[in-house]
C-alpha positions in Angstrom: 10.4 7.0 3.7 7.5 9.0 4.4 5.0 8.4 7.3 2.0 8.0 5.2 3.8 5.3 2.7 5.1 3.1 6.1 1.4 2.9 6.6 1.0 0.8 3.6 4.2 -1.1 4.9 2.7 -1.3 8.3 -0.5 -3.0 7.1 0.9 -5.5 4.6 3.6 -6.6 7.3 0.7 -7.1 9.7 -1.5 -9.2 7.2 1.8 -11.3 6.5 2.4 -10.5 2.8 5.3 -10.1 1.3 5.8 -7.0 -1.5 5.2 -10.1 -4.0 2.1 -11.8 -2.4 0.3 -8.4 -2.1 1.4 -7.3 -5.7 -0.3 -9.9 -7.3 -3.4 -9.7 -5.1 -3.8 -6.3 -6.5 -2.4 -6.9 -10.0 1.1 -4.8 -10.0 4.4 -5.7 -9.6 6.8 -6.3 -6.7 8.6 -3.2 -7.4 5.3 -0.9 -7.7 4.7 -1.7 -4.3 7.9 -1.0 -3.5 8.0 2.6 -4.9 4.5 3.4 -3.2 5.9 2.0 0.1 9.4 4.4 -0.4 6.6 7.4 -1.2 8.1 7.7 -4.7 4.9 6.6 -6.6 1.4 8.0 -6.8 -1.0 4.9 -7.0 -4.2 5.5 -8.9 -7.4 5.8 -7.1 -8.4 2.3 -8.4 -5.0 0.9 -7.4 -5.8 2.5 -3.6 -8.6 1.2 -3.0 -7.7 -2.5 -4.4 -4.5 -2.2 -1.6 -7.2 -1.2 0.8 -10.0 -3.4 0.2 -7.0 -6.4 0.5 -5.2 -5.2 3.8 -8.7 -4.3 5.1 -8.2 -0.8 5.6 -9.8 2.5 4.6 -8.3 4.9 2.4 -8.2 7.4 5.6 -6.1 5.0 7.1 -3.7 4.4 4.9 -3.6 7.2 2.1 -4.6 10.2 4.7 -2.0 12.2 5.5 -1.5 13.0 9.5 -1.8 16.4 10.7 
């Protein structure tokens, strides 16, 4: 998995959501998050920022990759 995805992971874990619960907050399915969490999809801009705006996070902290 690559760092920046278990950021994603990270948040969602810490907000107590399962895949499921934070799929349908942001209108996706289970397995999207899945692949976004695993690093092997690239979410839309729009579907970034709805993950964001519901984990409470920027995109910086979640999308950005580390140096």
């Amino acid at each position: 998995m690559e760092r920046k995805y278990l950021k994603i992971k990270v948040a969602r874990v810490e907000h107590d959501l399962s895949q499921e619960e934070l799929a349908k907050k942001v209108g996706v399915t289970r397995q999207t998050i899945g692949l976004i969490e695993q690093g092997k999809y690239n979410p839309s801009l729009q579907l970034c920022i709805s993950i964001c705006k519901t984990l409470d996070k920027t995109l910086d902290d979640l999308f950005w990759e580390d140096k």
